[in-house]
SERO-4910 file (N, C-alpha, C, O; in steps of 0.05 Angstrom, whole numbers):
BEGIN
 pado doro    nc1    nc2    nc3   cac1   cac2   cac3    cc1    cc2    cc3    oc1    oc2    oc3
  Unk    A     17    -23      0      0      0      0     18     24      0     26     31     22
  Unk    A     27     42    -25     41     61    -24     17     88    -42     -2     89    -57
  Unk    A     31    101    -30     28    132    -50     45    136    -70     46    159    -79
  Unk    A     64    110    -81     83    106   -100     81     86   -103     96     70    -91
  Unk    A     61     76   -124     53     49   -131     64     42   -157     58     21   -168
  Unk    A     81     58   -168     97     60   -189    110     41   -185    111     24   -202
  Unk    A    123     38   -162    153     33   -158    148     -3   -151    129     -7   -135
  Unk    A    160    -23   -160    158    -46   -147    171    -59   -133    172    -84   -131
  Unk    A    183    -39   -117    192    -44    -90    166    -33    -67    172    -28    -44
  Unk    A    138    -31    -75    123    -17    -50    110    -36    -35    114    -59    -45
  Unk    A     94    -36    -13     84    -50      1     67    -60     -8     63    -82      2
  Unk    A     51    -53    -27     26    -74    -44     43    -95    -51     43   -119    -44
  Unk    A     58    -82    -64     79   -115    -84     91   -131    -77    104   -148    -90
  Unk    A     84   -126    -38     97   -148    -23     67   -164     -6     52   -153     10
  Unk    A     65   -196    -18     50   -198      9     61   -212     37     49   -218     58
  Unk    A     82   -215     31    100   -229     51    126   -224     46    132   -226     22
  Unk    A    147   -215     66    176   -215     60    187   -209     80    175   -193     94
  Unk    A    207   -217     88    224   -218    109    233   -196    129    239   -173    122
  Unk    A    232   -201    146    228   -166    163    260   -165    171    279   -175    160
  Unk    A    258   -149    192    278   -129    189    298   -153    214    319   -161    204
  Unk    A    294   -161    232    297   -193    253    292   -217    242    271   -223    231
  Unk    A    313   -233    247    309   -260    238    277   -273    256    274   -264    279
  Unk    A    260   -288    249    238   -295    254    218   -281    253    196   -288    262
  Unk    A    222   -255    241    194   -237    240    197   -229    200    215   -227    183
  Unk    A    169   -228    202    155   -230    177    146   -205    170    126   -199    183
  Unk    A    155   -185    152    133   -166    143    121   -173    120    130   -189    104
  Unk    A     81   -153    120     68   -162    109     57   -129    107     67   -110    119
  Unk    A     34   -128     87     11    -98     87     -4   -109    107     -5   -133    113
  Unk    A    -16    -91    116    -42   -100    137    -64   -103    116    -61    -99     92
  Unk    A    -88   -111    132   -105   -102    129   -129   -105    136   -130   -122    154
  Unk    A   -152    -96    129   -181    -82    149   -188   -107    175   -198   -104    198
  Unk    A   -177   -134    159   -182   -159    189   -162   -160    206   -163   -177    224
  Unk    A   -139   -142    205   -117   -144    223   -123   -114    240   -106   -109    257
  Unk    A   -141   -100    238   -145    -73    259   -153    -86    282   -135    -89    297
  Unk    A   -169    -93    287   -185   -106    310   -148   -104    338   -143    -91    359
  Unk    A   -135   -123    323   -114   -125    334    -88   -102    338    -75    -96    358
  Unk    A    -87    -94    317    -74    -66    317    -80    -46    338    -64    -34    352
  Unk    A   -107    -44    337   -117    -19    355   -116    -33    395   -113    -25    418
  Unk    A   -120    -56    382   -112    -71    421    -85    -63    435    -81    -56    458
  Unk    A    -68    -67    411    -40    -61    413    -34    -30    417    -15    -24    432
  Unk    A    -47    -15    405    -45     22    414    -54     19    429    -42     35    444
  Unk    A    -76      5    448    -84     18    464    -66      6    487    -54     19    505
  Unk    A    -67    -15    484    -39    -23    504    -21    -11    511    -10    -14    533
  Unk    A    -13      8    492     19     27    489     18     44    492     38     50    504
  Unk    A      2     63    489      3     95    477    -27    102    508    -45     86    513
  Unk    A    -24    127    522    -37    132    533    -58    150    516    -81    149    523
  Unk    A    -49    165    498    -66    168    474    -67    159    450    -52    168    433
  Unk    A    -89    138    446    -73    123    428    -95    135    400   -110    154    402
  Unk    A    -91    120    377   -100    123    359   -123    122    356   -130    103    370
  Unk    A   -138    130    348   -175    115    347   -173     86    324   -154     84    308
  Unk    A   -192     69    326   -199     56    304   -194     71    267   -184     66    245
  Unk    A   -212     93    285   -219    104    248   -194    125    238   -195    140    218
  Unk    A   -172    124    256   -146    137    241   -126    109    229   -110    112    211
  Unk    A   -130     85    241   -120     66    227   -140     58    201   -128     55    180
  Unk    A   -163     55    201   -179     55    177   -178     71    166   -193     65    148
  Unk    A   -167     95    161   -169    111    151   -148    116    139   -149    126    116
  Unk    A   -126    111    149    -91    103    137   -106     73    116   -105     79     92
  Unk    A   -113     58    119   -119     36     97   -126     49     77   -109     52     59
  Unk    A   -151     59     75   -168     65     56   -152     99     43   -162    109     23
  Unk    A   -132    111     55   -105    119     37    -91    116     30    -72    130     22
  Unk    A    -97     86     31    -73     69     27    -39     78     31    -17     69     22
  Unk    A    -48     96     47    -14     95     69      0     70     76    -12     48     78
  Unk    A     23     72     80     34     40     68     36     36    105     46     49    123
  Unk    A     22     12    103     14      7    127     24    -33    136     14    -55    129
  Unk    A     44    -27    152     69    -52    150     60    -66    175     55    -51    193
  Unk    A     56    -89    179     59   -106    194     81   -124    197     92   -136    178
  Unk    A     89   -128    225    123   -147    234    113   -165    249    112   -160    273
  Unk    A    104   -193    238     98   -221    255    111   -231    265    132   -225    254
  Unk    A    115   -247    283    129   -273    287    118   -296    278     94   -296    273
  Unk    A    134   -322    275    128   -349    270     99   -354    278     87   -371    265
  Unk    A     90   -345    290     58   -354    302     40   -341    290     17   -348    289
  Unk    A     51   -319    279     27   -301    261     18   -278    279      3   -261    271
  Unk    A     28   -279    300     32   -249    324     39   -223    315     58   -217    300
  Unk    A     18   -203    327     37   -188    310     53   -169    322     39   -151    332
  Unk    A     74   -165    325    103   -160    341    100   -128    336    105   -113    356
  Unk    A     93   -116    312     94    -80    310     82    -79    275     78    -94    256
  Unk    A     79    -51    283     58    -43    259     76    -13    254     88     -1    273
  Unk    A     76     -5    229     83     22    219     67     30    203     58     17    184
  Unk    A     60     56    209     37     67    179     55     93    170     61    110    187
  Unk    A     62     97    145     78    119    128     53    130    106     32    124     95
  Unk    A     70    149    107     63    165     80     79    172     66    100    180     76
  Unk    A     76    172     32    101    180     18     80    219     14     57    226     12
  Unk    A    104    234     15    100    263     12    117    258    -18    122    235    -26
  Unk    A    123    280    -31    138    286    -54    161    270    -55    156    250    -69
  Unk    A    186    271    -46    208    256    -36    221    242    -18    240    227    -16
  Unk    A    198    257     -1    208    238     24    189    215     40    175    201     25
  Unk    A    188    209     67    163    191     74    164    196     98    186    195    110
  Unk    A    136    202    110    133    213    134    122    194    152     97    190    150
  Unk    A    135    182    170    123    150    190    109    174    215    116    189    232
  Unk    A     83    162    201     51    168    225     52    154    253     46    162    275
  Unk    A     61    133    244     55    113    273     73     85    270     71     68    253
  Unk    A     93     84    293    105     61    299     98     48    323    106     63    341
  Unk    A     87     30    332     89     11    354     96    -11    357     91    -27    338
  Unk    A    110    -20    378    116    -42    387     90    -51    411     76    -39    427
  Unk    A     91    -83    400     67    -96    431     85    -92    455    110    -95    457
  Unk    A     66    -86    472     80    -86    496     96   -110    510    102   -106    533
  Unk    A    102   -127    502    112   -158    508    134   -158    483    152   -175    483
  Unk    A    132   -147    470    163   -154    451    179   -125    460    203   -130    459
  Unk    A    175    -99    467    192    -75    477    217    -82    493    215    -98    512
  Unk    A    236    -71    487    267    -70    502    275    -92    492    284   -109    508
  Unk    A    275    -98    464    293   -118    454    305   -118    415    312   -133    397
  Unk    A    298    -81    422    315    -79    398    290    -74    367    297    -63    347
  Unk    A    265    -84    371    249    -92    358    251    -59    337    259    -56    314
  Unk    A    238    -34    362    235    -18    350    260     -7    335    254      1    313
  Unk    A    282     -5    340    303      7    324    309    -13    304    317      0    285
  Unk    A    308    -38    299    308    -61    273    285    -41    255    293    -27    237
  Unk    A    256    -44    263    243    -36    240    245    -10    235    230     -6    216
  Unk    A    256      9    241    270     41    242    281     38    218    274     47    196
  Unk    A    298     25    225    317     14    200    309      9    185    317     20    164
  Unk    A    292     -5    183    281    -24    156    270    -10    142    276     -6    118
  Unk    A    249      2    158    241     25    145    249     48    120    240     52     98
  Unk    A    267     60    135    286     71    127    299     68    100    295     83     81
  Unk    A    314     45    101    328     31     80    307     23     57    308     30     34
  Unk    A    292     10     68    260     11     34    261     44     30    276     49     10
  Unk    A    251     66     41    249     87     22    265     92     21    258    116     17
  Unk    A    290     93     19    313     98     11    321     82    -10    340     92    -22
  Unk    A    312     60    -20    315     42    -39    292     49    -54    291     35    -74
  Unk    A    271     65    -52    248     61    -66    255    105    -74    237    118    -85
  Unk    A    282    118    -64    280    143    -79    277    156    -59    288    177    -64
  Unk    A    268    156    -40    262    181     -8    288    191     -8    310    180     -9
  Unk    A    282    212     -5    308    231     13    310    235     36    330    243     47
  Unk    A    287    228     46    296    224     83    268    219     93    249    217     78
  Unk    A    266    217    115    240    217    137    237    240    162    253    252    177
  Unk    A    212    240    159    204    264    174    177    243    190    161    226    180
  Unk    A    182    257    222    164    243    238    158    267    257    170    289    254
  Unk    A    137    263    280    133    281    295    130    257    322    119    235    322
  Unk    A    142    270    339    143    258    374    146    270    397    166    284    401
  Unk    A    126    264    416    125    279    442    151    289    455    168    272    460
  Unk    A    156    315    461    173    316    477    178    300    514    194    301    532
  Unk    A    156    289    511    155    276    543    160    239    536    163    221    552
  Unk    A    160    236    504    163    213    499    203    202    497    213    193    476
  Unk    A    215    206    520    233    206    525    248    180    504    269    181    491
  Unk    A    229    159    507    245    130    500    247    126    469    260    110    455
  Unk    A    231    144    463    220    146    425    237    168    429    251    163    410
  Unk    A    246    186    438    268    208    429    291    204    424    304    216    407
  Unk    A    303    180    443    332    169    446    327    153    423    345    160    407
  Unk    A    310    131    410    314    119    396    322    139    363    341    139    348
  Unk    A    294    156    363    295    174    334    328    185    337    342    177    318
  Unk    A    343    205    360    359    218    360    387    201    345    399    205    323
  Unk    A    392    175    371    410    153    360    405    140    340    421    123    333
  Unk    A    382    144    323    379    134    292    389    148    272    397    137    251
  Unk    A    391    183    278    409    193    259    392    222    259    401    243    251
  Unk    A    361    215    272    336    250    270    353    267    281    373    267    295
  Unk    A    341    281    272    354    319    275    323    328    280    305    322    265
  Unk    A    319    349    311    298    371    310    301    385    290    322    395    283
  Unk    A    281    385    280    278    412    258    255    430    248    251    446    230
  Unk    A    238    417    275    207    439    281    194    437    307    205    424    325
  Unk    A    171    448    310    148    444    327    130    451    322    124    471    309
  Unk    A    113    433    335     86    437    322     74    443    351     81    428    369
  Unk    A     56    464    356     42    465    376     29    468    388     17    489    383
  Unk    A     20    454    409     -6    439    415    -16    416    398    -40    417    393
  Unk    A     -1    392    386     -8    377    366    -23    352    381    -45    345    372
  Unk    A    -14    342    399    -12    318    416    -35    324    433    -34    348    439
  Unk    A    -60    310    445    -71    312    469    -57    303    490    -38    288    490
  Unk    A    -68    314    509    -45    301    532    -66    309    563    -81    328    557
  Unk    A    -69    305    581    -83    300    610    -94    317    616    -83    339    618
  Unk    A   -123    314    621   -138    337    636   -148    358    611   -156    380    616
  Unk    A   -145    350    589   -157    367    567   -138    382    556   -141    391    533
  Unk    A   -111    389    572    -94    399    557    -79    392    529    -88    372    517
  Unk    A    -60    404    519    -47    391    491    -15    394    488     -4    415    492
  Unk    A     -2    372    480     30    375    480     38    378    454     30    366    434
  Unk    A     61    400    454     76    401    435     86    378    418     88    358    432
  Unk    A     94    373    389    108    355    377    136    364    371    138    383    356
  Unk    A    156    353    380    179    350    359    185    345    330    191    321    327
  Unk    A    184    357    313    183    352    280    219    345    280    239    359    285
  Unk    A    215    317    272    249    308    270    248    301    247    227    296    235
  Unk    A    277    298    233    278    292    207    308    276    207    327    281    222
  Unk    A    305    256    186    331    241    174    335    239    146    318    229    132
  Unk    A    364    253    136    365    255    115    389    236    118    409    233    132
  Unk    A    372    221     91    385    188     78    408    199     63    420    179     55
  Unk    A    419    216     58    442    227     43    462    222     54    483    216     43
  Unk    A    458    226     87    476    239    105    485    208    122    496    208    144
  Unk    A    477    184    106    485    156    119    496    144    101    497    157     80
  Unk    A    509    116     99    519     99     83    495     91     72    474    100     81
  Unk    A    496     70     47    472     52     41    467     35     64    482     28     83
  Unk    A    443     32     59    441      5     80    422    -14     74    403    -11     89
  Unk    A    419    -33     59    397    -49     43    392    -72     59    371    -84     56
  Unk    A    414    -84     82    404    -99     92    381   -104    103    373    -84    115
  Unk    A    361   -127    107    335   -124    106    317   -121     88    293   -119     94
  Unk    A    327   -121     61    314   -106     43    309   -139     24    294   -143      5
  Unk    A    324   -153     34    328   -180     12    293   -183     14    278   -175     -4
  Unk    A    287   -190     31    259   -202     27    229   -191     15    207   -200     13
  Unk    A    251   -152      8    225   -143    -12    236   -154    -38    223   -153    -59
  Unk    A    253   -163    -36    262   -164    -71    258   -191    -80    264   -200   -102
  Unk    A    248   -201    -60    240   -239    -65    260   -256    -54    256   -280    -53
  Unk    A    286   -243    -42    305   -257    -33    302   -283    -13    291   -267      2
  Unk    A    302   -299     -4    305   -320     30    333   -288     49    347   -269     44
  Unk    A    325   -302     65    349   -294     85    365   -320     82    386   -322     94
***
């Protein structure tokens, strides 16, 4: 599911391929895998997504990634958007039972490396400044602050939190395709 369906490296053209960790599977979602998706935000996120912002990423077909394990679990979910050149990741989660083991910075990567293989010039994301553990990860991934947005975030008692607008420009790294074998039909 891309906004660059041109390209056949995009997430439609994959329905299965090797994720970014040995034993996990990426796949596109879709409309029978929300039920579970949204269990999983709500698990995670004290504000989490509604239902109808993940349906609603489908039916824009925002490229919307699922990371399984062997059992058909589903370990984390990413929803992107391709803008002009670059691709802007809406939403990353990890289930709360696979966190602190690397999961989220593997699919960072992975991420990453497909639009960067599919022509992106970098990624642009937005994250709480109180979201301390998602800051260290974006920062040590390579993000640079380079806005705010404010009042974007709801946040307790009716109030609203600022976003961090971070950005990574793919220029400014080596290649990095690893991970990438299993969009291209590869085995690991």
């Amino acid at each position: 599911m891309s906004a660059n369906p041109g390209n056949p490296m995009s997430a439609s053209s994959v329905a299965c391929a090797a994720g970014p960790l040995r034993g996990l599977r990426a796949r596109s979602a879709t409309s029978a895998d929300l039920p579970r998706i949204v269990a999983i935000e709500r698990e995670i996120y004290p504000f989490p997504w509604t239902p109808g912002n993940f349906s609603d990423s489908l039916a824009a077909s925002y490229e919307f990634w699922l990371f399984e394990d062997d059992r058909g679990d589903i370990v984390c979910y990413a929803v992107s958007m391709w803008i002009p050149d670059e691709i802007h990741l809406l939403n990353l989660g990890v289930a709360a039972g696979w966190q602190r083991r690397g999961i989220g910075r593997a699919v960072l990567r992975w991420l990453c490396a497909a639009a960067r293989a599919r022509g992106a010039q970098g990624m642009l994301l937005e994250v709480r400044p109180s979201n301390m553990e998602a800051l260290a990860l974006y920062e040590s991934s390579g993000f640079a602050r380079i806005g705010v947005r404010r009042r974007y975030y709801p946040a307790a008692d009716g109030a609203r939190e600022d976003a961090w607008v971070l950005f990574k420009r793919f220029a400014d790294e080596p290649t990095d395709d690893a991970g990438l074998a299993g969009q291209r039909g590869d085995d690991e």
